[in-house]
C-alpha positions in Angstrom: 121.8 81.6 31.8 119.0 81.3 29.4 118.4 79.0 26.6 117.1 80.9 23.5 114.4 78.7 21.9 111.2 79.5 19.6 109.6 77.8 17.1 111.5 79.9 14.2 114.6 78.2 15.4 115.7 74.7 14.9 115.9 71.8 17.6 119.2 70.9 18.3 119.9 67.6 16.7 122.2 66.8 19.5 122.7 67.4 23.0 123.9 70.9 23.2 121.6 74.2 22.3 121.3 76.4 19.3 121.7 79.2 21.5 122.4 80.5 25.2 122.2 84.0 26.4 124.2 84.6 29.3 124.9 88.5 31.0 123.8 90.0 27.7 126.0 88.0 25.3 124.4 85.6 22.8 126.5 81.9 21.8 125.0 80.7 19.1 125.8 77.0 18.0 127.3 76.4 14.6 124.3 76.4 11.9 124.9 74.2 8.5 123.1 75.3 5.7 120.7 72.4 6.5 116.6 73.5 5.0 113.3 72.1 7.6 112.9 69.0 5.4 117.1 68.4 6.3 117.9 68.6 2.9 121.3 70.8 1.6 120.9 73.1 -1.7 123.7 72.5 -3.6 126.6 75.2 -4.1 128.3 77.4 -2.1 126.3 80.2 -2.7 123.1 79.0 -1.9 124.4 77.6 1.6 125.8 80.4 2.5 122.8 82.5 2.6 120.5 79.4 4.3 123.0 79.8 7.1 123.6 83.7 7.6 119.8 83.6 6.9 119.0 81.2 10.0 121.8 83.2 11.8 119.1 86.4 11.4 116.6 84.5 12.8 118.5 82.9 16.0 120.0 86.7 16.8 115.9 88.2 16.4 114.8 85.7 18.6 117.7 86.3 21.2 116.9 89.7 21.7 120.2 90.9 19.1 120.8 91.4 15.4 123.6 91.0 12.6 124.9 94.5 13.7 125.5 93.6 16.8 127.4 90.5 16.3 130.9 90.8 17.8 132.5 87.6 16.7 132.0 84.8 14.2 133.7 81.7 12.9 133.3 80.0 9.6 134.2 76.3 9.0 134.9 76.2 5.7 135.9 72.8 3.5 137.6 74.5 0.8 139.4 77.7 1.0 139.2 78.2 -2.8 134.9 79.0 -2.3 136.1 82.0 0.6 136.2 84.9 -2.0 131.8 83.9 -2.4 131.5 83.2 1.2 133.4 86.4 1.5 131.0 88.6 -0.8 127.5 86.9 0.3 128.7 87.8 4.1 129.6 91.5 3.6 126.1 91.9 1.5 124.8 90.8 4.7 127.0 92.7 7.3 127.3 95.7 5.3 129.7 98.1 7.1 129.6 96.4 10.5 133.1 93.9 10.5 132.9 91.5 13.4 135.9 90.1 14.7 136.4 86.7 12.4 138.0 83.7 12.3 138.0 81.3 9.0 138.8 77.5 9.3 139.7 75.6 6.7 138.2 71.8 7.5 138.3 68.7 6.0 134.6 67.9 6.1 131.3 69.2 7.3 129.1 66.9 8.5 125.9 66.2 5.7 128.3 67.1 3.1 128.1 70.7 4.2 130.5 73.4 2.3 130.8 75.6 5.4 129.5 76.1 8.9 129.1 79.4 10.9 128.9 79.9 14.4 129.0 83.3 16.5 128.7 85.1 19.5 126.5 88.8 19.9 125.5 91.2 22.3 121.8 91.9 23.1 122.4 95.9 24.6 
């Protein structure tokens, strides 16, 4: 097991890791849309790019890419802003469909409108 770190990544802000490679398989820790200075844009448009766009950047430095992504899971705190989330994350997965999961939450914590965490292959 190998934890995946770089300085285009992150730090944890916790005690857990942003993302492990293990046999070939990336885990990558849920990402909020949260920018360097750990401020949030506003809408759910905007946050759902910061996330699929640090997403990119966790999977590069892991050895793996968005095609190659075989599962994800977005926390989402209102179902009614899935149709954008929806549209912003097949722009960026084009005509590879990884096995997802959508879960409708409460709240995110910072205020977040979603979350997104996922698993991919490195071979």
């Amino acid at each position: 097991m190998k934890i995946i770190e770089s300085d285009r990544i992150p730090a944890a802000a916790g005690h857990y890791s942003m993302c492990l490679a293990h046999n070939g398989i990336l885990y990558v820790s849920g990402q909020l849309p949260k920018r360097e200075d750990g401020t949030i844009p506003d809408g759910i448009e905007p946050q759902t790019r910061l996330v699929l766009d640090k997403l990119k950047v966790i999977l590069e430095e892991g050895g793996s890419a968005l095609q190659q992504v075989l599962q994800v899971r977005v926390y989402i705190t209102d179902v009614g802003l899935w149709g954008t989330v929806n549209e912003i994350y097949a722009q960026y997965f084009g005509s590879h469909k990884p096995a997802r999961c959508i879960v409708p939450v409460p709240e995110l914590h910072y205020g977040a409108l979603l979350e997104l965490e996922c698993i991919a292959s490195t071979t």
